[in-house]
Structures are given as C-alpha cells and as structure tokens.
VOBA-1610 file (N, C-alpha, C; in pm, whole numbers, padded with zeros to 5 digits, always signed):
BEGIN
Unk+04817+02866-01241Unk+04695+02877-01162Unk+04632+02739-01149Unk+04612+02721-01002Unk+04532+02589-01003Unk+04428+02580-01030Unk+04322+02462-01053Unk+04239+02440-01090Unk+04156+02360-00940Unk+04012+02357-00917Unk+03962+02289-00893Unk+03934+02100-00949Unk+04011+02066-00868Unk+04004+01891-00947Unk+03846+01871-01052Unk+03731+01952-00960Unk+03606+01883-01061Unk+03580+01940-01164Unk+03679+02069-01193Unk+03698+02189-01291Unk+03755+02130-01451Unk+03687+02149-01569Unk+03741+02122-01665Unk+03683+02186-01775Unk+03776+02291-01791Unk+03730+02361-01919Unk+03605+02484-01861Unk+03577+02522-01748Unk+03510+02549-01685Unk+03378+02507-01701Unk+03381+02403-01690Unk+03244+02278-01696Unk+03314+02203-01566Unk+03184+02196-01500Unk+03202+02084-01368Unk+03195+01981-01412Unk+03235+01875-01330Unk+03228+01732-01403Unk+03223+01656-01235Unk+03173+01565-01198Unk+03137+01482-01077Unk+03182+01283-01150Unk+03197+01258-01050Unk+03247+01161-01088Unk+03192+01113-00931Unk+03107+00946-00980Unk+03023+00887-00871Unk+03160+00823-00750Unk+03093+00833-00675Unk+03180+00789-00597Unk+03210+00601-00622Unk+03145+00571-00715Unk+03157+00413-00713Unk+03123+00374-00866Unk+03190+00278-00903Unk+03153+00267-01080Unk+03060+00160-01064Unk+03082+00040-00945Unk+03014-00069-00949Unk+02881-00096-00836Unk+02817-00146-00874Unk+02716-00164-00744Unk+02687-00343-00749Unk+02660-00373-00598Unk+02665-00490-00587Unk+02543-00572-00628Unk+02472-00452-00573Unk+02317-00536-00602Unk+02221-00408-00578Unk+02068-00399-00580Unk+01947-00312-00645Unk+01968-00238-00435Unk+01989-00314-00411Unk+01988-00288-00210Unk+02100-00166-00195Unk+02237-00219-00262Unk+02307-00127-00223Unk+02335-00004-00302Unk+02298-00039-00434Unk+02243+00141-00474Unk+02129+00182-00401Unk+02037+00135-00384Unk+01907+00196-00259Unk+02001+00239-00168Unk+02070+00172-00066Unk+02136+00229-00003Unk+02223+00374-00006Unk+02296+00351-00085Unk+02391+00454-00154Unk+02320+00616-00188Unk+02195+00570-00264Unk+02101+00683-00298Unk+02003+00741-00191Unk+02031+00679-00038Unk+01964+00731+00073Unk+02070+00842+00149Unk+02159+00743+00135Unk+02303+00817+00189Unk+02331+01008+00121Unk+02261+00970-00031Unk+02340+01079-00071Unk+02176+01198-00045Unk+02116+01134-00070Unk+01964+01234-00024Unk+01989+01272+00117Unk+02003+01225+00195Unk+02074+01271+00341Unk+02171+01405+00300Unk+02241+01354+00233Unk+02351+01507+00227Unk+02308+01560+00142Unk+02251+01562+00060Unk+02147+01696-00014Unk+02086+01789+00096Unk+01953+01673+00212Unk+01900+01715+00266Unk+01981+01849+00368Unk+02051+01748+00413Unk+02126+01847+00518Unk+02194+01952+00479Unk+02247+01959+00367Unk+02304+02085+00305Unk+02170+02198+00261Unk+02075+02120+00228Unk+01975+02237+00202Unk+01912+02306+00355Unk+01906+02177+00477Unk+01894+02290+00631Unk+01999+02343+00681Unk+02122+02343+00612Unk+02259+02430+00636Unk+02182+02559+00578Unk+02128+02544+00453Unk+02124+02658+00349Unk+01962+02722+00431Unk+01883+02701+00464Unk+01773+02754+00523Unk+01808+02809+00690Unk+01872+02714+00717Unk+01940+02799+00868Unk+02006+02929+00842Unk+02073+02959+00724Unk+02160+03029+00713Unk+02059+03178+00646Unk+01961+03139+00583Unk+01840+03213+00578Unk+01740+03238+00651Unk+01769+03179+00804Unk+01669+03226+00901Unk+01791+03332+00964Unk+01878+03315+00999Unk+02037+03367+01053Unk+02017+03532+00956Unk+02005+03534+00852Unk+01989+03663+00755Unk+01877+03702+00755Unk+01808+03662+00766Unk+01648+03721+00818Unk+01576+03717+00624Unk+01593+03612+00613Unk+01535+03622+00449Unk+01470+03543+00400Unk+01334+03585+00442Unk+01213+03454+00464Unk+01159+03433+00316Unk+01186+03466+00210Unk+01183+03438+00069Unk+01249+03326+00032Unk+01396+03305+00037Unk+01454+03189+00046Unk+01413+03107+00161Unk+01370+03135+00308Unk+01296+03014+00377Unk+01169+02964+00340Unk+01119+03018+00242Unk+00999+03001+00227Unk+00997+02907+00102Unk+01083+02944-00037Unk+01138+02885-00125Unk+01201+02742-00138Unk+01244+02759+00013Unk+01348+02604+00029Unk+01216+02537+00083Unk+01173+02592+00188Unk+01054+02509+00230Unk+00923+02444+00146Unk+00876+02535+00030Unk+00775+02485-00057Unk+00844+02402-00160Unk+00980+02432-00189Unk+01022+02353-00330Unk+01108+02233-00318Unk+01156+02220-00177Unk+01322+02128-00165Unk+01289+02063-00072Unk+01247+02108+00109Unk+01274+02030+00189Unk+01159+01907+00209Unk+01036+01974+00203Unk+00925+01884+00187Unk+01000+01764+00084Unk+01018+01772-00062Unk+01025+01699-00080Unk+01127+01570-00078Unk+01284+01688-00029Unk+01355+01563+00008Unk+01297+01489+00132Unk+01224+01516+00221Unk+01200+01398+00322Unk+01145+01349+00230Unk+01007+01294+00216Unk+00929+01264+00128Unk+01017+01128-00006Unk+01130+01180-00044Unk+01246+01097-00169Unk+01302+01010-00057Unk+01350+01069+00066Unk+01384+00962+00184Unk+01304+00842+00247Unk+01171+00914+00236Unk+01092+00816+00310Unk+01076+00685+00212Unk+01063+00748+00073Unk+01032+00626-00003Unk+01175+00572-00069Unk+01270+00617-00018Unk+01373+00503-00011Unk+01396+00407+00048Unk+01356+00451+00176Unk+01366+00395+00333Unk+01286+00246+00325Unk+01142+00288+00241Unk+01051+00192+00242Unk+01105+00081+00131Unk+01171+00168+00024Unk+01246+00005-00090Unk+01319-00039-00023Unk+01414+00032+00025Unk+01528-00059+00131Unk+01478-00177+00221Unk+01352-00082+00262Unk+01298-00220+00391Unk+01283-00350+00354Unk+01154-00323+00228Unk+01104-00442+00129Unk+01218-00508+00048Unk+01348-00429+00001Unk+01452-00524-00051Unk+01490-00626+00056Unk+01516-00575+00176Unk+01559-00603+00290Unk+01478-00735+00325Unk+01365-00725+00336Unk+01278-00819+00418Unk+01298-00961+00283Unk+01332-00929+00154Unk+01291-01004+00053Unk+01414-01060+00050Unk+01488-01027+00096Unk+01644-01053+00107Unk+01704-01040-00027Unk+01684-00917-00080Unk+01723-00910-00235Unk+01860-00882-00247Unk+01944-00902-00165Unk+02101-00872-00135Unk+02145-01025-00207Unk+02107-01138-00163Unk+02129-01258-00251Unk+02021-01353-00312Unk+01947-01248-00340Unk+01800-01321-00393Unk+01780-01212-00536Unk+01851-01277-00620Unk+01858-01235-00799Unk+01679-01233-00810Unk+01596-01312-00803Unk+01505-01324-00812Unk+01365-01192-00761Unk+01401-01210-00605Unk+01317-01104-00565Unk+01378-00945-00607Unk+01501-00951-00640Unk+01542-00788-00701Unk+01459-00774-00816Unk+01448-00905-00893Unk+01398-00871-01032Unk+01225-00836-01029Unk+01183-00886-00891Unk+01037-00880-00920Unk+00995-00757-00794Unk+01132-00707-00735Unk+01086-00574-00641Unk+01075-00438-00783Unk+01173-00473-00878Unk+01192-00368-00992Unk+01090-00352-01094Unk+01041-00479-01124Unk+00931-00527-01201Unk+00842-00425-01133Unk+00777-00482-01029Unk+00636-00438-00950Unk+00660-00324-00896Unk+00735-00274-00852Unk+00780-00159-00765Unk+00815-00004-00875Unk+00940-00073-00940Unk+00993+00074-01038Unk+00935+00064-01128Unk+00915-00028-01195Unk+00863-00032-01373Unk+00782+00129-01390Unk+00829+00168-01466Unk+00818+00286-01543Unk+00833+00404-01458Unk+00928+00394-01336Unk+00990+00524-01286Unk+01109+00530-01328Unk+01177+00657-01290Unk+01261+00723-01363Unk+01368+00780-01220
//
C-alpha cells in the first residue's frame, strides 16, 4: 500500500519548499506568495459553502480567516515595499535596521 509522500507514521510532515533564503526581502516575498495560497484556498473553501447553502461555515470563514488573511497580506505588501525602497536586497545594513524597528518583538 502506498503512502502519501508527506505521510509518515501517520503524522504529516511538510517540508519548506526552500532551506535557504537570500535575504529578509525574499522570505517577505516567499511568505506573501504562500498567504496568497492560503488565501485562495480558503475562497475555494467559502465558495464551496455558498454552492451548499451553509452560511455557518460562510460566516465562520468570514469572521475568523478571510478578514484576516487580507489584512497578513497587506502588511506584507507594506514590508516588502519599505525593504524594497531601502534596497535591503543588497543593503545588510537597512535589513538590520528594517528588523530592528519594524519586527523587534513580533513573532
């Protein structure tokens, strides 16, 4: 019997699509990319609950998930910009003081 590749021991296991990152820009990047496909899989999953007529789960996705993935997008969008404008792609410096001022003590 086959297994699902992410299957082990029947524990899922994910494995990032990348071990290395180049710089603070292109994980921003990377982590917009993948909030995008969260997002969109969760209006797959609410379409599919307007389609069934089951306004508990539209209502559920809507107060708990979709609000806030835009919201995780927007304020990616906005580090990206400010890495961007600071040119923190080859500026060691301004990465260290977008992380400093910006993330220090997020999670």
């Amino acid at each position: 019997k086959k297994k699902a590749p992410h299957l082990d021991k029947g524990r899922l296991s994910f494995k990032p699509e990348r071990d290395e990152w180049g710089s603070g820009l292109e994980a921003m990047q990377c982590a917009l990319q993948l909030e995008k496909k969260v997002n969109q899989a969760l209006l797959d999953l609410h379409k599919l609950a307007t389609q069934y007529a089951d306004p508990h789960l539209c209502d559920f996705l809507e107060r708990h998930y979709l609000n806030e993935q835009v919201e995780h997008m927007k304020k990616l969008g906005d580090y990206i910009t400010n890495l961007t404008q600071m040119d923190a792609s080859t500026n060691k410096m301004a990465e260290y003081l977008f992380d400093k001022h910006t993330l220090e003590g997020k999670s």
